[in-house]
C-alpha positions as CSV (number, residue, x, y, z in Angstrom):
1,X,120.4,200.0,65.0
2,X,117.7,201.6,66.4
3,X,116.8,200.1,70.1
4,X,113.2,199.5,69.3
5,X,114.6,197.5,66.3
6,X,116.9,195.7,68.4
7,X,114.2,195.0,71.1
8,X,111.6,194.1,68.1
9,X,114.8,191.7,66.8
10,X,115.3,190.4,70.3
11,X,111.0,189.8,70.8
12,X,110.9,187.9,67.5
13,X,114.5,186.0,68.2
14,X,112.6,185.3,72.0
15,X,109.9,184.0,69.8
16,X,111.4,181.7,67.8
17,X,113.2,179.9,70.5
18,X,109.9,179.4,72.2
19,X,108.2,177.9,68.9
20,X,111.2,175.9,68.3
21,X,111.2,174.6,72.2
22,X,107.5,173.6,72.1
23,X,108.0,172.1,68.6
24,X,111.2,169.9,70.1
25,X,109.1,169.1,73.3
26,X,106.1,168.0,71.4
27,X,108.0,165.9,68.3
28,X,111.0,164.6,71.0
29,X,109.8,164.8,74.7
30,X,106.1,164.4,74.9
31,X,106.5,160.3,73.0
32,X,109.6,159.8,75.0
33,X,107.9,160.5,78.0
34,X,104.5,158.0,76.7
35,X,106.8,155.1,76.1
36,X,108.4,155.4,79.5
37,X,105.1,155.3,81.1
38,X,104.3,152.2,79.4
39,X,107.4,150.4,80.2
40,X,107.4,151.5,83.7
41,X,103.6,150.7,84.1
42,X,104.7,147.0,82.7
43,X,108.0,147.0,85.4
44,X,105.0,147.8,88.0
45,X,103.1,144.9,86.7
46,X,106.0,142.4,86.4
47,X,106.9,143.5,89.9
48,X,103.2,142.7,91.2
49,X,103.5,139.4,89.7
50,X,107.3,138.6,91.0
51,X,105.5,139.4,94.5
52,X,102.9,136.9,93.9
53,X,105.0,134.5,92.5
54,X,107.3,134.6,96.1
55,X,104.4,134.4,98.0
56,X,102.6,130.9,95.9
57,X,106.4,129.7,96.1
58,X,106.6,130.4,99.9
59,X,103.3,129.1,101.3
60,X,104.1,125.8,99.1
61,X,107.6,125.5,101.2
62,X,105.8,126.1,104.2
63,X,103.1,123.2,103.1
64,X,106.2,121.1,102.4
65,X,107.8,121.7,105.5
66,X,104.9,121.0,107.4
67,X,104.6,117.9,105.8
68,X,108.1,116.6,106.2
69,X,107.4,117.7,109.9
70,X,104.8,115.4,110.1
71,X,105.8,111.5,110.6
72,X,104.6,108.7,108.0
73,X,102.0,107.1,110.2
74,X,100.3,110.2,111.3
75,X,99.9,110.7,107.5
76,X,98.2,107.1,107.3
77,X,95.5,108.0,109.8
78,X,94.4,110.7,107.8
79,X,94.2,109.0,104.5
80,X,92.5,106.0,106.3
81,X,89.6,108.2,107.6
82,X,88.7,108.1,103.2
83,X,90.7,104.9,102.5
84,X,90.6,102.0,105.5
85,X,93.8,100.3,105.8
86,X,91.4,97.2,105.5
87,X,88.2,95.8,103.7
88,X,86.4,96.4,107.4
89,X,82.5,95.2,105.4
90,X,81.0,95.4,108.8
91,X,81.5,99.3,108.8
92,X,80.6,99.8,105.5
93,X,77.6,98.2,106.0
94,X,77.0,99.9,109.1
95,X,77.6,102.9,107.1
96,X,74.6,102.2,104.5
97,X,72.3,101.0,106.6
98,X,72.4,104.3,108.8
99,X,72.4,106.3,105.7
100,X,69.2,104.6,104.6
101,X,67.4,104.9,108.0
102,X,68.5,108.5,108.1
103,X,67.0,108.7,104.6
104,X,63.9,107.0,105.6
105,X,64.7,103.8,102.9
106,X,64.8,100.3,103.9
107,X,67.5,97.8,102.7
108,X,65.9,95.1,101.4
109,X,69.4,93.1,100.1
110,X,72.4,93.5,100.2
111,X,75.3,91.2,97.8
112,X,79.2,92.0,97.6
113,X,82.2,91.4,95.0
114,X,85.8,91.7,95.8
115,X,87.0,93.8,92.3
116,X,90.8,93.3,91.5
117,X,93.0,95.2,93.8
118,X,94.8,98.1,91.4
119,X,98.1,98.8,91.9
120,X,99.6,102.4,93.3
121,X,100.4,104.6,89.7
122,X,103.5,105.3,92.0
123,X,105.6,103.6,94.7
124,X,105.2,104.3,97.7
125,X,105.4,103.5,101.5
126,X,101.9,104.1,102.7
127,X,100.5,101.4,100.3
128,X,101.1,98.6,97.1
129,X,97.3,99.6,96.0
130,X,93.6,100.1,95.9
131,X,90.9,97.1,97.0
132,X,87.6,97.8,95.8
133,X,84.8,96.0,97.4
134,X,81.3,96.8,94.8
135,X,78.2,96.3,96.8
136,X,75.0,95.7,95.2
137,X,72.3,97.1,97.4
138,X,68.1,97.0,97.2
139,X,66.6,99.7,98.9
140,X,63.0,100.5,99.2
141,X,61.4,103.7,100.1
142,X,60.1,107.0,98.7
143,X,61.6,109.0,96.0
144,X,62.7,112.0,98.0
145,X,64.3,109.4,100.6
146,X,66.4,107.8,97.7
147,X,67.7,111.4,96.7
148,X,68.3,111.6,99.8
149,X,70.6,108.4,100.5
150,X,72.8,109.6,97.3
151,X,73.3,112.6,98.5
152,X,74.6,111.2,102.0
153,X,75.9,108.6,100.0
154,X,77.9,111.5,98.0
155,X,79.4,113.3,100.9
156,X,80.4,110.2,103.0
157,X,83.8,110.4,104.1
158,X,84.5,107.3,103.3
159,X,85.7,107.2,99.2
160,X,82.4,105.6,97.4
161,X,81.2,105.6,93.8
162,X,78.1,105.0,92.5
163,X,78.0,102.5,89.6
164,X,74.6,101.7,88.4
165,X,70.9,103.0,89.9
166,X,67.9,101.5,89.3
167,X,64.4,103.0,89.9
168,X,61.6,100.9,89.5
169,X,57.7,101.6,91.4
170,X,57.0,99.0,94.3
171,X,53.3,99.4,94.2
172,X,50.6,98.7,91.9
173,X,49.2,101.9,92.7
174,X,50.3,105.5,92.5
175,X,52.3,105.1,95.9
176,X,55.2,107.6,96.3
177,X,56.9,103.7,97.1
178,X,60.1,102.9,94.8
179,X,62.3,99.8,94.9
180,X,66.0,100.8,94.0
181,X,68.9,98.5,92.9
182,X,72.1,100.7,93.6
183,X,75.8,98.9,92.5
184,X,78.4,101.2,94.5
185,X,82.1,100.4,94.8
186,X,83.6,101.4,98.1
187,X,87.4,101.4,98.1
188,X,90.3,100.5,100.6
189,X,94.1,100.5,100.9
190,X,95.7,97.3,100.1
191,X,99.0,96.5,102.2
């Protein structure tokens, strides 16, 4: 053989194996390499949640830790702030009468009912239930000053709900005067 035809032969052989390697790359390699993006793009998010996962798990040992560091009674005084360890009408009564001065309204009656005490849905040391005391208060004032009240009413610390409000004008004339007729029940912890 002539050495151009072997060198032609050789060019053309050269050829061939570089169709056949980009053919075998694109058909074999290139979806190959696509799928193990995917699955390492899902390893990567699986990791990210494993992470977040330790950490949720971790801050709620720490919150239980804490709270097994803290004693039974010092427990109670926080819960009582919201839920008195007694009835204690005087200070609830403060409490609404203060609200309604803040709120520019003036009490006009006041009337109370002890509810049944309901039991705790679990047992437990700190206590055997809940007392609810429902007052029924009269308030007169203003609109605005009765949105007011609720509003105090609302945020109180002290765990209240509103029942029943009733709005009704004071004055024969267009006064910006309203008597309200509120039922809340305030609620305690029953020993």
């Amino acid at each position: 053989m002539k050495s151009s035809t072997k060198r032609i032969f050789s060019i053309l052989i050269s050829a061939a194996l570089l169709i056949a390697v980009i053919v075998i790359f694109i058909k074999l390699i290139e979806p190959a390499y696509s799928q193990i993006q995917e699955l390492r793009s899902e390893i990567q998010a699986r990791n990210i949640f494993l992470t977040d996962q330790n950490k949720a798990v971790a801050q709620v040992q720490d919150i239980v830790g804490q709270l097994k560091e803290q004693n039974l009674s010092q427990f109670q005084e926080q819960i009582s702030l919201t839920l008195p360890l007694s009835e204690n009408i005087p200070e609830a009564l403060s409490q609404y009468q203060s609200i309604a001065q803040i709120s520019g309204l003036a009490i006009q009656s006041v009337g109370l009912n002890y509810l049944a005490i309901k039991p705790a849905a679990v047992n437990s040391d700190l206590f055997k239930g809940l007392g609810v005391i429902r007052f029924k208060l009269q308030l007169l004032g203003s609109y605005e000053g009765m949105g007011a009240f609720l509003a105090v009413v609302e945020n109180n610390v002290r765990l209240t709900d509103l029942v029943s409000f009733k709005i009704s004008h004071a004055s024969q004339n267009k006064q910006n005067l309203y008597l309200n007729d509120l039922v809340v029940d305030t609620y305690y912890q029953s020993n």
